[in-house]
C-alpha positions in Angstrom: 0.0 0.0 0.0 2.6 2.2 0.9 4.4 1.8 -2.4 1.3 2.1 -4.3 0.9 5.7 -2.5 4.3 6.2 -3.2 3.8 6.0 -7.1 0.6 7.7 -7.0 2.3 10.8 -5.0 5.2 10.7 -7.7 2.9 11.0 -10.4 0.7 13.8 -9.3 4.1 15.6 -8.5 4.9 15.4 -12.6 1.7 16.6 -13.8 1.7 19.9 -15.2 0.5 23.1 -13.3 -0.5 26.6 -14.1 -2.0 29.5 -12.2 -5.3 30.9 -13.0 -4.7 35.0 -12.9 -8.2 37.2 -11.6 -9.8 38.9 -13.8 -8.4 36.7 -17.4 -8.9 34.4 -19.1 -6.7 31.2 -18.3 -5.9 28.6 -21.1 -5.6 25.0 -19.7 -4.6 21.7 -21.5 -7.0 18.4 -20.7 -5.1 17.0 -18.0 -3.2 19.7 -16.3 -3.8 21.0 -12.7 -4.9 24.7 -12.2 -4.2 26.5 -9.0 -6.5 29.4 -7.9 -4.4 31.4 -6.0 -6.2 33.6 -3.0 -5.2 36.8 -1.8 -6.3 36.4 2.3 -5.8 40.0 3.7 -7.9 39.0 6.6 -5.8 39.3 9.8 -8.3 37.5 12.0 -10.4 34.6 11.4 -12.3 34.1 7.8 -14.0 31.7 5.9 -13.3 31.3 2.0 -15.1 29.7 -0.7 -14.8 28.8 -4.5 -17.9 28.8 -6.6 -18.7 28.0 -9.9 -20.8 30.7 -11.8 -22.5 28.9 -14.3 -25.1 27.2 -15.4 -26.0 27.6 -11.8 -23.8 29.8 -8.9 -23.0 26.2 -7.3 -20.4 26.2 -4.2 -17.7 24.1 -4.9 -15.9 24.2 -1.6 -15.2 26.6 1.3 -13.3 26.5 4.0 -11.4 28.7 6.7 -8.8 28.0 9.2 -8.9 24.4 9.8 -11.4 23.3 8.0 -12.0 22.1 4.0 -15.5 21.3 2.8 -16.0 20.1 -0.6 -19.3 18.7 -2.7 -19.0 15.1 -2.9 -18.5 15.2 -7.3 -15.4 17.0 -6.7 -13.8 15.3 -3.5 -11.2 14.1 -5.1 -10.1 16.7 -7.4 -9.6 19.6 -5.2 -7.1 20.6 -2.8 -6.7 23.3 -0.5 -3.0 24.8 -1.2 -0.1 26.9 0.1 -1.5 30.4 1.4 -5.1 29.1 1.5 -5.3 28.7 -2.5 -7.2 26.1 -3.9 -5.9 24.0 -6.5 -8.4 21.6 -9.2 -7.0 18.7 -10.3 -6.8 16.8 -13.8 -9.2 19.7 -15.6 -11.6 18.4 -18.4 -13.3 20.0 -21.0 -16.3 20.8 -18.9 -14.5 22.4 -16.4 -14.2 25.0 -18.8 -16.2 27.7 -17.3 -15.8 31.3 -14.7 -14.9 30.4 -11.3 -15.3 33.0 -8.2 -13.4 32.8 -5.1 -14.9 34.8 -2.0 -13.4 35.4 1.4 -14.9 36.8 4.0 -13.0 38.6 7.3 -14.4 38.3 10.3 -13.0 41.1 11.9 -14.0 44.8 12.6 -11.4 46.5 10.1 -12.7 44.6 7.1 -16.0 43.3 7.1 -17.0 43.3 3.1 -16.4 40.5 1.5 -13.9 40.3 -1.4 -14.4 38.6 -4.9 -11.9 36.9 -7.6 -12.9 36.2 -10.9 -11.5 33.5 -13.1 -11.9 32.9 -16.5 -10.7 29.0 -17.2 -10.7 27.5 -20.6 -9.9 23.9 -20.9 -8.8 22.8 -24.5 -8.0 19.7 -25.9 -4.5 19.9 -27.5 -4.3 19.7 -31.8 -3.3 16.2 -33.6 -0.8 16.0 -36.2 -2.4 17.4 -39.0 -3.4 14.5 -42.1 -2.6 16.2 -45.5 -4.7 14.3 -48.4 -3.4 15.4 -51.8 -5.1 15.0 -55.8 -3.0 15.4 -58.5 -5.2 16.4 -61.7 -3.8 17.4 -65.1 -3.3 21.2 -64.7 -4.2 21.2 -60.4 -3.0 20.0 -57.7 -5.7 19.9 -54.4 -4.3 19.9 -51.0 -6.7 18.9 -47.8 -6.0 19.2 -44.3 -7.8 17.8 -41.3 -7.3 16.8 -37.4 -8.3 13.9 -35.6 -7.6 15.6 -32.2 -8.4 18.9 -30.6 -10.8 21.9 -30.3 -11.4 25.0 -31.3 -8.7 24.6 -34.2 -7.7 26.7 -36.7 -5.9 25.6 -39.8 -3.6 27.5 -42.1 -1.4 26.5 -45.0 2.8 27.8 -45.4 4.8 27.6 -48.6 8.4 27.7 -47.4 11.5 27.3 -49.8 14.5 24.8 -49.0 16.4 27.1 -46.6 13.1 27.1 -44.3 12.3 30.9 -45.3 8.7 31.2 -45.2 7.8 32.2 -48.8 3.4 32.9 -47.9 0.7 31.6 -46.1 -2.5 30.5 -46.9 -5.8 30.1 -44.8 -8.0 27.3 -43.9 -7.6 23.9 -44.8 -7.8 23.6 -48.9 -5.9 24.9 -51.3 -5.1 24.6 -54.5 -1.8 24.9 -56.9 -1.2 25.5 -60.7 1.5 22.9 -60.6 2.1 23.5 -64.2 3.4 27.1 -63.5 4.9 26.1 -59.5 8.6 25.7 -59.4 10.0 22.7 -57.5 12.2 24.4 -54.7 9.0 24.7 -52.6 7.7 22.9 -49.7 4.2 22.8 -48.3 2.7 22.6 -44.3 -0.5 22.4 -42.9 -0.2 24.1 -39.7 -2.9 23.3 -36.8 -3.4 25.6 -33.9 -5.5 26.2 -30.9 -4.7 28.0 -27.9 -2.6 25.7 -26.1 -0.6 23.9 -28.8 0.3 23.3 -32.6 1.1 20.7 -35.2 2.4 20.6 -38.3 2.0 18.5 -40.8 4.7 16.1 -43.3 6.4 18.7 -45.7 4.7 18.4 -49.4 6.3 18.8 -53.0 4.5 19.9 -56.3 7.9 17.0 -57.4 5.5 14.2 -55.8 2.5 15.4 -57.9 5.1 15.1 -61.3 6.2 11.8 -60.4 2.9 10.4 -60.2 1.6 11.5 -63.8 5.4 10.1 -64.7 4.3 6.6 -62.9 0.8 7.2 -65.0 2.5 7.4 -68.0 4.9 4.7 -67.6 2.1 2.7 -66.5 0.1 3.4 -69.1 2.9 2.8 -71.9 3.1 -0.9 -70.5 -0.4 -1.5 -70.3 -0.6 -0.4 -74.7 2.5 -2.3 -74.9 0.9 -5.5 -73.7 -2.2 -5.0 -75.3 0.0 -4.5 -78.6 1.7 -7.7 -77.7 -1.3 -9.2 -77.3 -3.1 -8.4 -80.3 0.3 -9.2 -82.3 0.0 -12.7 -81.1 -3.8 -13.0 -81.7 -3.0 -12.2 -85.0 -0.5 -14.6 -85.5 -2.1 -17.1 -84.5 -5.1 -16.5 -86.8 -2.9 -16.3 -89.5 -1.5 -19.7 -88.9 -4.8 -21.2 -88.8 -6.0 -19.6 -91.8 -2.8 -20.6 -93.5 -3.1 -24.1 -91.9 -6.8 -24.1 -93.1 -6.4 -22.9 -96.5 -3.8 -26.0 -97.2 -5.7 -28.4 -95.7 -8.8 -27.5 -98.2 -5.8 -28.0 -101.1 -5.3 -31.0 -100.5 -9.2 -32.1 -100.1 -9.4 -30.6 -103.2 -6.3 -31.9 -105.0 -8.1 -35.6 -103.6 -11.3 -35.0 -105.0 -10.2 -34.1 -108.5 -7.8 -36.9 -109.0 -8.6 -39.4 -111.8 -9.6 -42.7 -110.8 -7.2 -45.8 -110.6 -6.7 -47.8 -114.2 -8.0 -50.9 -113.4 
């Protein structure tokens, strides 16, 4: 048991954690813990309390100087923190939402009670983007999609071999003249949200070339067998029409010989 703590205690240790910041909005990846840091100004005893805002203002958990209450759904996924923050653990997609932390002094000096905001947005981070290319006679038609990820925008960049970037191109299509595009260029899909980006394999107009070159070479074979092919039909017909025609000679040659002198 202790071992298994052990391993669980190492692994929380290594996941990643942010801070949210009051009053903006905070971009999380799926998975990460966020820590809700709270400014206690109280010098006497208080009691705070973290709330979600919507679809209904919903206390989350609250607690004061030795205490820490929490709603059953979320008992084990949040923490109470150094300097009374509160920290949410392993953050899904539908934790994205606004958060409000209120602490309340119970003293003379200050009696209002003070309010954070948080804005957290939770995003799922993008795939490698998939590139699916068709090569016609004059076009060639570039596609770009993700598997993974939300809130994704997509965007095209022509670079040249050195790396410079040589323009850019939005949304997930687009199309080339490759009979006018010169071969020193290389092609990315580029897939972005606001926690992370991908990019796709690099792209050459060259592989759009060698494939009409494979058609054609293809295509040469394929009328050089059928030209074999009717070559030998027609040899052989020949030879059966010249294997024909003599055997009809000689029926004929036995038909019209005189008969036997007796």
């Amino acid at each position: 048991m202790l071992t298994l703590l052990s391993v669980f205690h190492l692994l929380t240790l290594c996941e990643t954690e942010i801070t949210a910041v009051p009053d903006t909005t905070t971009n999380a990846i799926v998975g990460e813990q966020v820590l809700f840091p709270v400014h206690n100004q109280c010098t006497a005893l208080y009691e705070a309390a973290f709330f979600i805002k919507s679809p209904i203002h919903t206390k989350l958990a609250s607690w004061g100087f030795n205490t820490f209450d929490k709603r059953p759904l979320y008992e084990n996924r949040l923490q109470r923190s150094v300097n009374d923050s509160v920290k949410l653990l392993n953050v899904q997609i539908t934790d994205t939402n606004l958060y409000q932390i209120e602490i309340n002094c119970f003293d003379k000096s200050m009696t209002a009670a003070r309010e954070q905001l948080f804005d957290l947005q939770v995003f799922e981070p993008v795939s490698k983007p998939l590139t699916t290319v068709t090569c016609s006679a004059a076009n060639a038609s570039l596609s770009c999609e993700v598997s993974n990820g939300i809130n994704v925008t997509i965007h095209w960049e022509k670079l040249s071999l050195s790396g410079a970037i040589n323009g850019t191109y939005d949304g997930p299509e687009l199309v080339i003249d490759h009979a006018n595009e010169e071969e020193q260029y290389w092609y990315k899909c580029i897939a972005e949200n606001p926690v992370s980006n991908a990019t796709s394999d690099p792209w050459t107009i060259k592989e759009c070339k060698n494939q009409k070159l494979s058609w054609l070479i293809h295509n040469v074979a394929a009328s050089g067998l059928l030209l074999t092919l009717i070559m030998i039909i027609y040899s052989c017909s020949k030879i059966q029409s010249t294997a024909g025609d003599k055997g009809s000679y000689l029926r004929m040659e036995k038909d019209t010989a005189p008969p036997p002198l007796l």
